[in-house]
N, C-alpha and C positions, 0 to 999 in steps of 0.2 A: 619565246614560246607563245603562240597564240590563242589565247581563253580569257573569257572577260569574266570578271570576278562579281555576284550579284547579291546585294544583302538589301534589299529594299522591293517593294511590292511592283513597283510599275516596269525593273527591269526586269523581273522574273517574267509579267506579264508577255513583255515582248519576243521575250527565250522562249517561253512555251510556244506562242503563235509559230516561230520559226521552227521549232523542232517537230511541232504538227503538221508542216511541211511536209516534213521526211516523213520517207517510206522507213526508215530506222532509225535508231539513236541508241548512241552505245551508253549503258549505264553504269556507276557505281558508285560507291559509300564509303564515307571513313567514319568509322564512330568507335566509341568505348563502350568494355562493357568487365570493369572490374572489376564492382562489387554491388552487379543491380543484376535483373533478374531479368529485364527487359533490355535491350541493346539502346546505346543512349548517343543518334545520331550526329556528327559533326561535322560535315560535308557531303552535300550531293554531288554528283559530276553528270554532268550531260554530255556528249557530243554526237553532232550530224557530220562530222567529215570539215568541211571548210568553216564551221564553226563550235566553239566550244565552248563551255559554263559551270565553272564551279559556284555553287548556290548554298551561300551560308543561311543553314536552317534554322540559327539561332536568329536571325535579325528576318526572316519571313513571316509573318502574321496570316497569309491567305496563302492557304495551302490548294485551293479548291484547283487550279489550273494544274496542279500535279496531279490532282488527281484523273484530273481529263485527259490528259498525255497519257499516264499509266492505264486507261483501262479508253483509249482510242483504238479500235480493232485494227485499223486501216496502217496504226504504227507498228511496226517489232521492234521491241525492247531486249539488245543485247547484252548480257553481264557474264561476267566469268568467275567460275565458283561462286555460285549465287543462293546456295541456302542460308548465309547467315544475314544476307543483304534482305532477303524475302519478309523475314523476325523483322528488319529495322523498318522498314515501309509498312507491313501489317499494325504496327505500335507507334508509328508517326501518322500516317498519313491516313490509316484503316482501310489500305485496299491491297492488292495486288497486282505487279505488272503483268498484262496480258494484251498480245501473245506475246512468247518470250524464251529466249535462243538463250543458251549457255555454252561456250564455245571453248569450255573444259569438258563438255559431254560431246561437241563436234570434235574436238581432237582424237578422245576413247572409240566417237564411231568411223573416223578416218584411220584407227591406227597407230596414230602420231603418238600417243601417249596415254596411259589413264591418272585420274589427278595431277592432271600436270599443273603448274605455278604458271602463272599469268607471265613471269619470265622469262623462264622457260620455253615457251611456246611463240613468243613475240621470238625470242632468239631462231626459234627453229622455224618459221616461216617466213619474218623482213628480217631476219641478219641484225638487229638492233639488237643492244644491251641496255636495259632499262637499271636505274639505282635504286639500289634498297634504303638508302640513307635514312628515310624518313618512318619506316615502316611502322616503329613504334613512338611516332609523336603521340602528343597529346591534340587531339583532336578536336577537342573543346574548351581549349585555353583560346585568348583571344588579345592581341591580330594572333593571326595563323602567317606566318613568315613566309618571304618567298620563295626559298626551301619547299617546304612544305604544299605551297599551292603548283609548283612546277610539278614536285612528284604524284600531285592525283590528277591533275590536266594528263598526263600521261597515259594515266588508267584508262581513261576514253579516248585520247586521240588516236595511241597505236589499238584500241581494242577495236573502234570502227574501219581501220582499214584489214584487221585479221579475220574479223567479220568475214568482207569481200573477198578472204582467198580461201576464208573457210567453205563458203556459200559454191562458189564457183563448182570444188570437187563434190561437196553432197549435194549437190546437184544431179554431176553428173554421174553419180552412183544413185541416186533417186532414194537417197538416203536424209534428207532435208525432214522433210515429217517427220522422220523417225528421232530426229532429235530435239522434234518441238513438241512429240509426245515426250520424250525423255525431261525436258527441260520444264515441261509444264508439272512434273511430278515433285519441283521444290516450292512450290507453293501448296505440298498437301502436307498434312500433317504437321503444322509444324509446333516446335515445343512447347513455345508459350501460348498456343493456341489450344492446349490440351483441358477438355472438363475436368474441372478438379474430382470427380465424383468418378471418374476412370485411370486417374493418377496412378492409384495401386497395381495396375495392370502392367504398369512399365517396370515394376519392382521387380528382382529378382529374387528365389526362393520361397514364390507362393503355393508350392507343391507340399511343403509341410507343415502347410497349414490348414489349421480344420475351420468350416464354414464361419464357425464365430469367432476364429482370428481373423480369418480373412476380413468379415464384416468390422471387425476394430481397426484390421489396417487400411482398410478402405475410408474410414472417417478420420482416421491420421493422415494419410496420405492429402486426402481432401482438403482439409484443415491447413496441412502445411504449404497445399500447390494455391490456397487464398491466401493465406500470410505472406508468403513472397510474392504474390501480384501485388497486394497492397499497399507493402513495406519498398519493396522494389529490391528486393535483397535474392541473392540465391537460397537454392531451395532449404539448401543444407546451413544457412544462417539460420534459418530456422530450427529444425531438427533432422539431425544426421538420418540420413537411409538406414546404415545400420539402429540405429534409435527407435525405430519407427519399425523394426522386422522386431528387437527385441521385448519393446514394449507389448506385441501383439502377440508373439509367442505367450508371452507372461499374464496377460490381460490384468493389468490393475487394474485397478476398480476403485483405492480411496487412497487420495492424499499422502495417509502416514505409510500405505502399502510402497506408493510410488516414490517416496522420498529411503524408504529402509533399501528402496532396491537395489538404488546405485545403477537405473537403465539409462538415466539421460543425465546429460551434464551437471555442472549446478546454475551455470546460467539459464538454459532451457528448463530448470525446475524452477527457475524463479518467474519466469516470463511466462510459461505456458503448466504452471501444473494444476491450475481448475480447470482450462480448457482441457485436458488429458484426462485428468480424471470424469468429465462428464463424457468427453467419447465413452469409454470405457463403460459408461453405468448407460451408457446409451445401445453398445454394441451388446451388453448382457439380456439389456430389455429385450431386443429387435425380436420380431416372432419368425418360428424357424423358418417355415416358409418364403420369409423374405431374404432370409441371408443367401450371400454370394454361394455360388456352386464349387465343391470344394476343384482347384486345379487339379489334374492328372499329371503328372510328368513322366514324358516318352523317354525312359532311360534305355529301351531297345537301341544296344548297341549298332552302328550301321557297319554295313557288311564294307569292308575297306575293300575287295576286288571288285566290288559296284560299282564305289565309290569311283574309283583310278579307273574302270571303263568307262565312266560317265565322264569324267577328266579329260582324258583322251579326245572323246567326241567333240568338248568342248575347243579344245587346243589345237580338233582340225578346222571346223568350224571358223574360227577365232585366223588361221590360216589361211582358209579360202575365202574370207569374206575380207580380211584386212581389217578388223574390229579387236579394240582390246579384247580379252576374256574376262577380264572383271567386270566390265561392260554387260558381255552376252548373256551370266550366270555368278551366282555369288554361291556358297557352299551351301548354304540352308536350303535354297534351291536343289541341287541336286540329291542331299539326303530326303529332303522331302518326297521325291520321285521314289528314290528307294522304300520310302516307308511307304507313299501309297500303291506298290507293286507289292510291297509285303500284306499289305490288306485285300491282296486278291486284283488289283486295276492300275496299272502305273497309269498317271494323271498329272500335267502340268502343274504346278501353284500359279494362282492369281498373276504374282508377279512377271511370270515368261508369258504371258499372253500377249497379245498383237503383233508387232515387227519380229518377238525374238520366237513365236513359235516357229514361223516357216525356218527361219534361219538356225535355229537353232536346237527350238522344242522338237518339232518333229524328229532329227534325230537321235534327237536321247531315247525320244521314245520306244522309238524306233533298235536301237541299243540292248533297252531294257526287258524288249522282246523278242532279241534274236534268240 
């Protein structure tokens, strides 16, 4: 198999110059992440097609020429299923690849499949059976075995030639854009990139909380999305989501209150119960005006004949275009419609705007006002 294996600065150098060559380079990662908070990188892979490079990121000191590959406009950087790859370059290298093809969203808009396996899809386009053998090495043990470097030289060799037969049809369907707008949407948001100080937003069950719980669980939440950036630990090493809804329901406020309560562990009482109790005498002080706006929750039932006619639309759509449907419209989407038709104006959500209005938005809309 052909890949040269790079742990030293001056052949990285010379890999970079070559892959800056290319108009493309297929990308991906092998890394761990079982009990850190951040994803903890153990092989790059590179390839342009007639050459390839697995780039041991333990034995690299000058990161800088990654960086200039990843963010050269003139390159496209292809990866397949690439949100958890996005997490490991934002926390190694601090940037993002751009621009940047994901050719499990070119599959979804050709049709072929949605979330398809990187296998999967080599099988269903070159007829190749790729091995799983390796899938759960340990990635940052060291040497990394021959095993082991054959199966991720693979990840980019056959990815840069599916590349080319993906390109080819969303071409010729003038569907190419649309999946570099698609592909450039996992580089937004992503988890460990989240303000600790909005953390409690992602929580579930903020609707039964009144403004000065909400303002406690906002400085729990906060508190515990800095402790596992620092710690490098997951969030819930810290203290459980559930722990952090019941603490706020409850608002302690002192020490002996938070220890009779029996809300959090006894390890998290040992580790963190002055930090909890000063949120607490914190979230009591705040003056009303500042605290959080209390959540509304839309329990307005959605009308299910809506629902299934918007479905339908979907699932012709999704027919005559040759696009998955999970693709075109996700459910939230579609109730959303409903509910803003129920407020007097049926109106796309954010999310269906550009490619998927014409294709898609405009007939729901359209549906929604026959």
């Amino acid at each position: 198999m052909d890949y040269v294996y790079i742990d030293n600065d001056t052949a990285l150098e010379h890999a970079i110059a070559r892959c800056l060559e290319a108009s493309v380079v297929a990308v991906d990662t092998e890394f761990a992440r079982f009990n850190t908070y951040y994803p903890m990188v153990g092989l790059l892979q590179l390839g342009i097609g007639s050459e390839n490079y697995l780039i041991d990121p333990l034995a690299i000191t000058d990161l800088s020429g990654l960086k200039t590959l990843f963010l050269q406009p003139q390159t496209l950087k292809v990866v397949h299923a690439g949100s958890e790859d996005m997490e490991v370059f934002q926390h190694w290298l601090g940037c993002l690849p751009t621009p940047l093809l994901d050719t499990q969203i070119a599959a979804a808009m050709l049709g072929i499949g949605y979330s398809m396996s990187y296998q999967k899809l080599v099988a269903h386009c070159l007829a190749l059976e790729i091995p799983k053998g390796e899938t759960r090495s340990d990635w940052l043990a060291r040497p990394l075995t021959r095993s082991q470097c054959d199966y991720a030289a693979l990840d980019v060799i056959h990815l840069f030639t599916l590349f080319s037969e993906l390109e080819k049809e969303l071409r010729r369907l003038h569907r190419f854009d649309w999946v570099l707008t698609e592909s450039n949407r996992l580089t937004e948001a992503l988890p460990t990139l989240i303000e600790p100080e909005h953390a409690y937003l992602k929580l579930k069950g903020l609707s039964q909380l009144t403004p000065r719980q909400l303002e406690y669980l906002r400085l729990l939440a906060a508190f515990r999305e800095r402790q596992a950036q620092f710690k490098n630990v997951p969030r819930n090493r810290v203290l459980e989501t559930e722990e952090l809804i019941a603490l706020a329901m409850h608002e302690v406020h002192s020490a002996n209150d938070l220890k009779a309560s029996q809300l959090i562990s006894s390890r998290s009482l040992r580790r963190y119960s002055d930090a909890i109790v000063e949120i607490g005498l914190q979230a009591n002080a705040a003056d009303e005006a500042e605290l959080p706006r209390r959540v509304v929750g839309d329990s307005t039932p959605v009308n299910k004949k809506k629902l299934d006619r918007l479905r339908r639309v979907v699932a012709d759509q999704s027919k005559a275009y040759g696009i998955a449907p999970e693709l075109l419209s996700r459910r939230r989407d579609l109730e959303a419609i409903i509910k803003s038709d129920n407020q007097g104006r049926a109106e796309l959500p954010a999310s269906m705007q550009g490619w998927r209005e014409a294709v898609v938005g405009d007939p729901l809309l359209a549906e929604m006002n026959r």
